[in-house]
VOGU-3710 file (C-alpha; in Angstrom, 3 decimals, decimal comma):
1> xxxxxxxxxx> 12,736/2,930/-18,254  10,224/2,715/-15,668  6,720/4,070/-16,707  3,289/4,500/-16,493  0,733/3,439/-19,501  -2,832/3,935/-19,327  -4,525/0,923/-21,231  -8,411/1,576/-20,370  -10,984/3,977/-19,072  -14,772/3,217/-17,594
11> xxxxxxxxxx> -17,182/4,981/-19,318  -19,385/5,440/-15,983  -16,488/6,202/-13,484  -13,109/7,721/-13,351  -11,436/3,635/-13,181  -8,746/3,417/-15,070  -6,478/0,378/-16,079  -3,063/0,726/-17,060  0,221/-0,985/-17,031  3,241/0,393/-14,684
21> xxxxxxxxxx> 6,916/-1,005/-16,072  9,916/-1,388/-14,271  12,970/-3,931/-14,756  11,731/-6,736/-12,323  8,166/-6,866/-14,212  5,378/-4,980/-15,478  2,538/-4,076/-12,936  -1,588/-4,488/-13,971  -2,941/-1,817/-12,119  -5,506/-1,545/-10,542
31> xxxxxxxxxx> -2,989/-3,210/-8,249  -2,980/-4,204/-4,448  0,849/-4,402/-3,118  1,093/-6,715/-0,485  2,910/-5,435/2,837  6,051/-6,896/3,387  7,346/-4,625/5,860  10,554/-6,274/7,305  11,193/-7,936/3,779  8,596/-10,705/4,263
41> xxxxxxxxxx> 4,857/-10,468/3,886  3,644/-12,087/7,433  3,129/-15,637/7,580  2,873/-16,217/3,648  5,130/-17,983/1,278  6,509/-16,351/-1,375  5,728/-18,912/-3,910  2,248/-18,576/-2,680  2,798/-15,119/-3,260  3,376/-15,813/-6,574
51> xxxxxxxxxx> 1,693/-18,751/-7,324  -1,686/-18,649/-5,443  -2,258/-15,031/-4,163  -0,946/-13,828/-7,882  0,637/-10,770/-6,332  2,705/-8,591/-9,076  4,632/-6,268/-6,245  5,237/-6,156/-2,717  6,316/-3,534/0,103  9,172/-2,728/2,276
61> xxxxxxxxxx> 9,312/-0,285/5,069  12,451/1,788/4,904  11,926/2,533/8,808  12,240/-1,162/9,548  14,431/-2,241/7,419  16,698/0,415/8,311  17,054/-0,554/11,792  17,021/-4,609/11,251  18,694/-5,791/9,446  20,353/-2,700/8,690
71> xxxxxxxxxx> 22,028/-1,244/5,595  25,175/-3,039/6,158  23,670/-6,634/5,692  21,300/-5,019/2,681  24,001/-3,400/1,157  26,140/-6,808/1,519  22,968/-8,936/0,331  23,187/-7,015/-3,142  19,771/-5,370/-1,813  16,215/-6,112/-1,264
81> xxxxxxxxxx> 15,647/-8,100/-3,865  18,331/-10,886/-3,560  17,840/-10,784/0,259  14,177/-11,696/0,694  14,874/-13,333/-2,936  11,907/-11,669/-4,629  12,479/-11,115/-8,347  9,368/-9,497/-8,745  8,745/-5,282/-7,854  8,954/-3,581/-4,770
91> xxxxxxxxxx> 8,023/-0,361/-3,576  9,496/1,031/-0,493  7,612/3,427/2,233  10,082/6,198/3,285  9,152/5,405/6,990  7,757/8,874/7,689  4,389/7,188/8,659  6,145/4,662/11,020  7,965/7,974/12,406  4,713/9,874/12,276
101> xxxxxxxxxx> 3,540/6,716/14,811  6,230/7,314/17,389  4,186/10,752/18,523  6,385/10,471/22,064  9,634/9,046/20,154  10,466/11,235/17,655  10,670/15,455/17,038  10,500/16,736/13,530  12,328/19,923/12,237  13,175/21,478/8,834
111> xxxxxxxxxx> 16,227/19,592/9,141  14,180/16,477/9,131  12,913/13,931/11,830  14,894/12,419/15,213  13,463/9,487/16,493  14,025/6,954/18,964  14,448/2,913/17,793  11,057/1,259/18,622  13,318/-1,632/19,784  16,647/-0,578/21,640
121> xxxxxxxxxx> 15,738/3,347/22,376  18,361/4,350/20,164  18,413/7,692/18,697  18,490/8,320/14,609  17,986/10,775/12,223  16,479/10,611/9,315  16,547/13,648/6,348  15,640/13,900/2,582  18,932/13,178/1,822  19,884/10,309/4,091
131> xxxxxxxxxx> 16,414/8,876/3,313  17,405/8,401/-0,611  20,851/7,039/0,127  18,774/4,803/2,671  16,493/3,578/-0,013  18,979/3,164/-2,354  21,097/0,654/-0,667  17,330/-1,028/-0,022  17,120/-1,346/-3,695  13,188/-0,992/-4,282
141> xxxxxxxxxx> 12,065/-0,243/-7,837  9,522/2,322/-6,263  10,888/5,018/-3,666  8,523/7,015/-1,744  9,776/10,344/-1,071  10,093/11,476/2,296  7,188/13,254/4,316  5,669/14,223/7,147  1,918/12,478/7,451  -0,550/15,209/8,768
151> xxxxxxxxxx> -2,987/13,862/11,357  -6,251/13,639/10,028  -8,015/15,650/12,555  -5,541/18,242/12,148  -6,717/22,121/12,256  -6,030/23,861/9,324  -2,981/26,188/10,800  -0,534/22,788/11,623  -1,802/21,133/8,457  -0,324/24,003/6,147
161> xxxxxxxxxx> 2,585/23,806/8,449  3,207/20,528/7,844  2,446/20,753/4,068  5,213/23,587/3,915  7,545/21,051/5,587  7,081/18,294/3,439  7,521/20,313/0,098  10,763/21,240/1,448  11,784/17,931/2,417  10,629/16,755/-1,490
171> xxxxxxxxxx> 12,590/19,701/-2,940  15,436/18,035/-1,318  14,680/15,142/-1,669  14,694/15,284/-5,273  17,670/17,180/-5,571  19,677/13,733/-3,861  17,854/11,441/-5,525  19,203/13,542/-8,832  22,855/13,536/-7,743  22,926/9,751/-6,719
181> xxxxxxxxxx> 22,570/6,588/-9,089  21,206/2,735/-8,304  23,366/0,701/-6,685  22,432/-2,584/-8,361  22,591/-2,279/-12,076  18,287/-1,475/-12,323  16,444/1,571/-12,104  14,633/3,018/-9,918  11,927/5,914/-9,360  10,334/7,555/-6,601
191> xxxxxxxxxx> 6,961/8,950/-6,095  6,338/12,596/-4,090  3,486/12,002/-1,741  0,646/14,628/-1,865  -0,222/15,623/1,657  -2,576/18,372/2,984  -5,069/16,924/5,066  -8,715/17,212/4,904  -8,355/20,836/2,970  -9,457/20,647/-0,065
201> xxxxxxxxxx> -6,905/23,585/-1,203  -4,127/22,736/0,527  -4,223/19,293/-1,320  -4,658/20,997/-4,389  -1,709/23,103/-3,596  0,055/19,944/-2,573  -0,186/18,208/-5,901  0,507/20,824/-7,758  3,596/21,237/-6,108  4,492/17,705/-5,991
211> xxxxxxxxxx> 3,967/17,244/-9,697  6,548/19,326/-10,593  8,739/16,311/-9,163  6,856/13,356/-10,297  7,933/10,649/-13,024  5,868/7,796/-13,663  3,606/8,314/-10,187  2,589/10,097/-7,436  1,120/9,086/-3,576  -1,613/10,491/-2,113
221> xxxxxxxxxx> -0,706/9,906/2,040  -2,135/11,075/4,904  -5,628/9,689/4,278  -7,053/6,887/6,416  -5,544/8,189/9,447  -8,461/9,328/11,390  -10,776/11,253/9,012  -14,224/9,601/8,256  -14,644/7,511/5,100  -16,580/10,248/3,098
231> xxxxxxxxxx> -13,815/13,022/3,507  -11,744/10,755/2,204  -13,660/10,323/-0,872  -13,887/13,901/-1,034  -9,974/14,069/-0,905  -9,712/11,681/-4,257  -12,167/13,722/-6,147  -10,699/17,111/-5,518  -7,209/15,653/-6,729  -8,378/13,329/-9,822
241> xxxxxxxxxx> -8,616/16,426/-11,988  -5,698/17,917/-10,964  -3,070/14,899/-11,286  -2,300/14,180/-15,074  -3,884/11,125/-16,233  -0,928/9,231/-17,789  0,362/9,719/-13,612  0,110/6,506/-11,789  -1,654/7,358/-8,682  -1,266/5,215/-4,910
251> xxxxxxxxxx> -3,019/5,757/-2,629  -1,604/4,883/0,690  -2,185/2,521/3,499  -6,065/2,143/2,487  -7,970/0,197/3,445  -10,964/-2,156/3,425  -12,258/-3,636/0,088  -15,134/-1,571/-0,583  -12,016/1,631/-0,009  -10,277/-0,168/-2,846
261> xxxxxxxxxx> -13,562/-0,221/-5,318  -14,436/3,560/-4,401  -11,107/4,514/-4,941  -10,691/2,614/-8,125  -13,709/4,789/-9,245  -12,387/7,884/-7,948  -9,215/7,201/-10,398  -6,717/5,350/-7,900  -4,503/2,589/-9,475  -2,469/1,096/-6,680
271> xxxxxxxxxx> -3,531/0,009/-2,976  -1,269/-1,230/-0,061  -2,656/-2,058/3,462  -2,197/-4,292/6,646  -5,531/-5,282/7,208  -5,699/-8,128/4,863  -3,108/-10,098/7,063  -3,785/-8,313/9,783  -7,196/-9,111/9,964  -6,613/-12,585/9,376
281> xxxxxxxxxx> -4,763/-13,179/12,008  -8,197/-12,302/14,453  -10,208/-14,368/12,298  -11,213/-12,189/10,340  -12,240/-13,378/6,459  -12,827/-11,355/3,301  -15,033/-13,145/1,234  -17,512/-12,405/-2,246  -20,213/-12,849/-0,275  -19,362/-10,763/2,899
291> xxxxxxxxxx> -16,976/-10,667/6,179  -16,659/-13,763/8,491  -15,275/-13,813/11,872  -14,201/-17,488/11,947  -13,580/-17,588/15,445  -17,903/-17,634/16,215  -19,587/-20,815/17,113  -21,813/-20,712/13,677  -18,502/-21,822/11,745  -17,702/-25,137/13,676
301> xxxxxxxxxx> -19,688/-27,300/11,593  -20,288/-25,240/8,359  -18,592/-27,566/5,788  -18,635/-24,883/2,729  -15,535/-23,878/1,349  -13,702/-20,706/3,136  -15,241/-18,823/0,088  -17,429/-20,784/-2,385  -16,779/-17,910/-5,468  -13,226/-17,332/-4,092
311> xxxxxxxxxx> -10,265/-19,006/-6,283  -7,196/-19,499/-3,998  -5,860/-22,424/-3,204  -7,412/-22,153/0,355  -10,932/-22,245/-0,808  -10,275/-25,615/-3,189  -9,694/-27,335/-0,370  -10,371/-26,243/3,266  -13,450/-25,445/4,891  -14,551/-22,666/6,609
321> xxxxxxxxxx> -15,238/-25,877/9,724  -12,099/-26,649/9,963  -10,471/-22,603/9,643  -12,600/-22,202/13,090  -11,483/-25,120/14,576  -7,763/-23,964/13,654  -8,358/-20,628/15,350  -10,342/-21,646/18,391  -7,162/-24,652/18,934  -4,720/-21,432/18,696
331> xxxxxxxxxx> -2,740/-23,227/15,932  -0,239/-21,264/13,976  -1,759/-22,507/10,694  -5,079/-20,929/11,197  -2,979/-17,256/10,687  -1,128/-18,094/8,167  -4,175/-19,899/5,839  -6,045/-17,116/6,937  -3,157/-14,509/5,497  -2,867/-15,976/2,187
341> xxxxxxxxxx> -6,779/-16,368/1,795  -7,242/-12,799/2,107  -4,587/-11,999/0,251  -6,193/-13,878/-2,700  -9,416/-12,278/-2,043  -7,739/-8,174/-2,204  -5,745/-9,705/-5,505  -8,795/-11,287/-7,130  -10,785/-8,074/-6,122  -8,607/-5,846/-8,115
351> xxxxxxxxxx> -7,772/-8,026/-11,164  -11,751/-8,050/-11,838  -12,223/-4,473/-11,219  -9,402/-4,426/-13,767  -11,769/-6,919/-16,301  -14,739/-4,747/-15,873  -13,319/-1,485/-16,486  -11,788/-2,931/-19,860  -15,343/-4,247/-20,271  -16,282/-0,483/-19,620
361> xxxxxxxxxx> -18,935/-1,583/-17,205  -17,343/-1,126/-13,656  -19,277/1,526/-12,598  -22,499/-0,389/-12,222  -20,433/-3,875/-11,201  -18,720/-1,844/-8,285  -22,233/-0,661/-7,236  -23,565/-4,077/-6,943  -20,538/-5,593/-5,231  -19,642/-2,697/-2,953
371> xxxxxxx> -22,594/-3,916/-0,227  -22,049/-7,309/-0,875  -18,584/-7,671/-0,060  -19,090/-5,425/3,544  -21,846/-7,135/4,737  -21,027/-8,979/8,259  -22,247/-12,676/7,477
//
């Protein structure tokens, strides 16, 4: 049975730690899911995934995987799992975001959302109900029910609009996920995702609504997506009281480090996000001591590990001289060292977040390593 058990609390914050179970492994939270949204995170190994980066789950995008491969081959492969031959979790995205994206592709009505193939212009549909069957043949341990994801500078009129839409879309979404079973002899779960914008009583609304639906977790979407960093904040702490606390809580598609920390104290317990790899593959470097961009001139003959505190296998051995020269040369290997060094760093982050709110001192830790970690070095 998958579920959610809450192991520790900080005694200066809302952090939590806690242990999510499902068939393919149990999940340490705080956690931070790696995105592997074709069925491969970008440019990294999944040994390394394993081995190096220590990641305990990873994404797929139901959007993407929908179109290519497609659910023929998935449903042939035995699903997901055997596919990308992962043995480990996954959670999969509904692809309402991705949809959400395609503002002059797609049209959205109660029935649910046409859109047009980012890559051939073909035309698709995708509803509550074909979204489970979708995401069943996928195979993920971790559904995410499907929504529509408010823009964050929405007025208040299209945002309760929206948040009326994507009950309805969960009320049926649950009712299919109900009738159906897994295809592949595991179980699986789905989270609703909380919407409602930057009103504080329409997410209030939204969670209480949502909850009615929830097993071991819920998502909190629609954040990140154009609102400043502080109403985002404010978003967390008008929901942590409302959500139970033996709910697993994810909060989606955020974000930079420091988001990870401040949502960890603001009662969060799982994290996916692009920028880790996405960064890296501009040069950009998440270290303990601050943010590099390894593509300026200072770097070409600075001999110090990538990240002296960091403990991947990148920073035992390769220097933060010769990760410039690999990015100024254009070579391949500069992305994909970069990836998995990053990587590390956002799965190293949250396992000691996890160590000091067992310690019950995270509150004051996160304080002191919050400007640390953002400062541009």
């Amino acid at each position: 049975m998958i579920k959610f058990t809450l192991t520790a609390g900080d005694s200066g914050s809302h952090a939590r730690a806690g242990v999510l179970s499902t068939q393919h492994g149990d999940i340490r939270t705080p956690v931070f899911m790696p995105v592997g949204t074709v069925g491969s995170v970008k440019g990294v190994w999944h040994r390394d995934l394993k081995e190096d980066i220590g990641a305990q789950i990873i994404l797929g995008n139901t959007y993407h995987l929908y179109l290519r491969p497609g659910l023929d081959i998935l449903r042939q492969a035995g699903g997901l799992h055997k596919f990308e031959n992962w043995d480990r979790p996954i959670l999969t995205d509904s692809g309402g975001f991705q949809v959400f994206s395609l503002a002059q592709m797609r049209k959205i009505t109660p029935e649910g959302c046409r859109f047009a193939s980012h890559i051939d212009g073909s035309r698709h549909l995708f509803t509550p109900e074909n979204n489970v069957d979708t995401q069943r043949i996928i195979g993920s341990d971790i559904m995410m029910a499907l929504d529509e994801c408010c823009p964050g500078n929405a007025d208040r009129s299209y945002a309760a609009k929206s948040l009326q839409l994507t009950q309805n879309w969960l009320e049926r979404y649950s009712k299919r996920f109900k009738e159906t079973e897994p295809l592949y002899g595991y179980e699986q779960t789905f989270f609703p995702i909380i919407q409602g914008c930057t009103y504080p009583d329409l997410r209030v609304q939204a969670a209480e609504h949502a909850l009615q639906f929830a097993g071991p977790g819920i998502a909190i979407g629609g954040l990140a997506v154009g609102e400043p960093t502080e109403v985002m904040y404010e978003m967390l702490e008008v929901l942590d009281p409302v959500i139970p606390q033996g709910t697993a809580r994810y909060l989606m598609g955020v974000g930079t480090p420091a988001n990870l920390l401040e949502g960890i104290a603001r009662g969060v317990d799982m994290f996916d996000c692009v920028m880790p790899t996405r960064n890296a593959r501009n040069g950009m470097i998440f270290t303990w001591d601050g943010i590099l961009n390894m593509r300026n001139a200072k770097w070409a003959g600075d001999f110090t590990p990538i990240d002296p505190l960091g403990t991947s296998f990148a920073d035992k051995i390769y220097t933060r001289a010769y990760l410039h020269h690999l990015f100024i040369a254009g070579e391949m290997f500069a992305a994909m060292l970069a990836s998995e060094h990053n990587l590390a760093f956002y799965c190293s982050l949250v396992a000691e977040a996890r160590r000091h709110i067992e310690a019950g001192d995270f509150a004051a830790w996160k304080d002191a390593t919050v400007p640390r970690i953002s400062k541009r070095l």
